[in-house]
C-alpha positions in Angstrom: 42.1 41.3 -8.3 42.1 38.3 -10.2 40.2 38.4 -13.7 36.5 36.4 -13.8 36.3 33.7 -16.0 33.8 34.2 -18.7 30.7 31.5 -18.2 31.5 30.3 -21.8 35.2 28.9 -20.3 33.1 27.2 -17.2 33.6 23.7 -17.3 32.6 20.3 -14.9 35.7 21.0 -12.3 34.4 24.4 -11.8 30.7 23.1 -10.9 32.2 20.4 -8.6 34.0 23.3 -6.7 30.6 25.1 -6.6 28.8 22.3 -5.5 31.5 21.1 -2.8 30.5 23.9 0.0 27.0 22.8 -0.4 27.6 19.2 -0.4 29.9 19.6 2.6 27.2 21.7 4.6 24.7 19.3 3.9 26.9 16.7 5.9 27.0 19.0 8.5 23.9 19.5 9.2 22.9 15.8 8.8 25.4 14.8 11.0 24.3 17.4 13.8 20.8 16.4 13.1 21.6 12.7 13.4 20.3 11.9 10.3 23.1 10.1 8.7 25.0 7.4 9.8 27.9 5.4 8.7 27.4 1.6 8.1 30.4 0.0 6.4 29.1 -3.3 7.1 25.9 -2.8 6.3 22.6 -2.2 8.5 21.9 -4.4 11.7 18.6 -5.4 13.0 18.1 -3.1 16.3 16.4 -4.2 19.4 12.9 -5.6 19.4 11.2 -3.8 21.8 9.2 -6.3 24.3 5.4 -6.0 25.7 4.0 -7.5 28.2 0.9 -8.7 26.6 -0.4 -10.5 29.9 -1.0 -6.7 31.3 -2.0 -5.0 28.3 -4.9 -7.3 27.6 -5.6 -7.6 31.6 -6.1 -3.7 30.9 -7.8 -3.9 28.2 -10.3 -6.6 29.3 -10.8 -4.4 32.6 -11.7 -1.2 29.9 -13.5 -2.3 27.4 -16.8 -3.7 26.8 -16.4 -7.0 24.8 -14.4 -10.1 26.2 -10.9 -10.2 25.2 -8.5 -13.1 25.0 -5.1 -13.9 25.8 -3.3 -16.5 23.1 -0.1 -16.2 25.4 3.1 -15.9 24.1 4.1 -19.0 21.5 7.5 -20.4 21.7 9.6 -18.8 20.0 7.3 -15.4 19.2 8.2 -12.2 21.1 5.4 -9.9 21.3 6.4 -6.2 20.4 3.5 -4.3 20.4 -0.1 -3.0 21.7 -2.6 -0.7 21.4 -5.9 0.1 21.3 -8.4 2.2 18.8 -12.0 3.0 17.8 -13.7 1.7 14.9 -16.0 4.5 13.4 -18.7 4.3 11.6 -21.8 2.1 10.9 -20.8 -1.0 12.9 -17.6 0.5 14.7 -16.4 0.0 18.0 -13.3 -0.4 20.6 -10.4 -2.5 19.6 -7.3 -3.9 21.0 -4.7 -4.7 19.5 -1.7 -6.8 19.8 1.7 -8.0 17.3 4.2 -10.4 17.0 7.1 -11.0 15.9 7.4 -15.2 15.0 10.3 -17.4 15.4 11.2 -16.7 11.7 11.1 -13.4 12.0 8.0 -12.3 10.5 5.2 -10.1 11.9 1.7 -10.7 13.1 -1.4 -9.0 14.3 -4.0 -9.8 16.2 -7.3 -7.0 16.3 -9.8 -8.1 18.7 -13.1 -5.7 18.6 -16.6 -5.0 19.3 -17.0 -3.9 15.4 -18.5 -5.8 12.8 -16.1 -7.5 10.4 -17.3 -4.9 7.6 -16.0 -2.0 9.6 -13.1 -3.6 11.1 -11.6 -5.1 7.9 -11.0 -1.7 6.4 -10.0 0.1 9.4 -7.3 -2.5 9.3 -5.7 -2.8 6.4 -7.0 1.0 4.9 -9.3 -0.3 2.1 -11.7 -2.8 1.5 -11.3 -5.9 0.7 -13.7 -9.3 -0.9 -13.9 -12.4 1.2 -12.1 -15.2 -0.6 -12.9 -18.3 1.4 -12.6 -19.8 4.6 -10.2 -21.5 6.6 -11.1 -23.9 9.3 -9.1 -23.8 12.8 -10.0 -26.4 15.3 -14.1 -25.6 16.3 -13.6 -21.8 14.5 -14.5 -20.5 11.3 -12.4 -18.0 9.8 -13.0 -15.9 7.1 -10.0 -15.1 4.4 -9.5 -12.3 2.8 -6.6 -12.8 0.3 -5.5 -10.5 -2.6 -2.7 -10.7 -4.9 0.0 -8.2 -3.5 -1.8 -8.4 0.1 -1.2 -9.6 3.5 -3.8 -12.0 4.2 -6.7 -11.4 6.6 -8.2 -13.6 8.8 -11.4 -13.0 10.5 -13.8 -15.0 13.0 -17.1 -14.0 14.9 -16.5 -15.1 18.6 -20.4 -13.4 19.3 -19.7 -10.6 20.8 -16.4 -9.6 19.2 -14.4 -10.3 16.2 -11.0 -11.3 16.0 -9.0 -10.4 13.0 -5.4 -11.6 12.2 -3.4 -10.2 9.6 0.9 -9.7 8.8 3.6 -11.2 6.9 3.4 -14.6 8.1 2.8 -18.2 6.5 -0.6 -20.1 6.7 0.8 -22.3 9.3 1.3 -19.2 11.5 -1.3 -18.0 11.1 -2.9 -21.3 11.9 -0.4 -21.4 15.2 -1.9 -18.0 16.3 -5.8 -18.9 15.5 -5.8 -22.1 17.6 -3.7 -19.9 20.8 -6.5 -17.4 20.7 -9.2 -19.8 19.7 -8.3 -22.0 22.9 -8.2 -19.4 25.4 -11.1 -18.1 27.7 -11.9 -14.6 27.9 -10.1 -13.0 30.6 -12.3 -11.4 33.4 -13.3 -8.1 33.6 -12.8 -7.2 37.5 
């Protein structure tokens, strides 16, 4: 039986060979797990995934209680996503909600509800947040919410529902979204 070195005489090669197993099992496991994944060129943007936003808001209109509009798809923008939620608390109610992704490749929302803007601002975005002006699209009003280090907010009172847009897009896409849902009618309920 070979002799055991005394820890004083323990140097950084031995710790590498201690930690090697471990490291080595670690790999293992992420790899059976599919956790870890080889990239030698670097990460690739994966598939968008596509909704049909003509049937999600046809449901949604059908279900819920407030009139809901479809902006349509703008050229260029794939939509990618839907859903729908409750607002609660003072003022809450149903919303329905729809994103984008815009010709340049940046993400937008679009939160139509029955809530009031103070209870759906902060069920958006997770805080709450001061109005800082207003922006004016075609016939609509819109109130902005805009904080340093924040996506901007967008809100306007249609009467019976608010509409709240919000993402990592520019003014001008913003603008491009507000006038699409601004100019459409509410889609029927039957």
């Amino acid at each position: 039986m070979a002799a055991e070195k005394n820890r004083i005489f323990h140097n950084n090669r031995d710790m590498i060979w201690s930690l090697l197993p471990l490291v080595l099992i670690c790999l293992v496991i992420a790899g059976i797990a599919s956790q870890c994944t080889l990239s030698p060129g670097g990460p690739t943007q994966g598939k968008v995934p596509h909704v049909d936003i003509d049937t999600v808001l046809k449901y949604d209109a059908r279900d819920l209680a407030f009139p809901i509009r479809n902006p349509g798809v703008i050229e260029g923008w794939q939509p990618n996503s839907g859903n729908r939620g409750t607002v609660a608390g003072d003022g809450g109610g149903d919303a329905s909600t729809i994103g984008f992704l815009t010709d340049k490749g940046r993400y937008l929302q679009l939160t139509q509800s029955s809530a009031s803007e103070e209870a759906l601002v902060p069920w958006v975005v997770g805080d709450s947040r001061v109005p800082s002006g207003t922006q004016q699209v075609g016939p609509d009003s819109w109130v902005v919410y805009d904080e340093e280090g924040s996506e901007p907010i967008w809100v306007a009172d249609f009467g019976d529902v608010r509409l709240l847009i919000t993402g990592s897009g520019t003014a001008d896409e913003y603008t491009t979204l507000a006038e699409a849902v601004g100019a459409a009618q509410p889609l029927a309920t039957s």
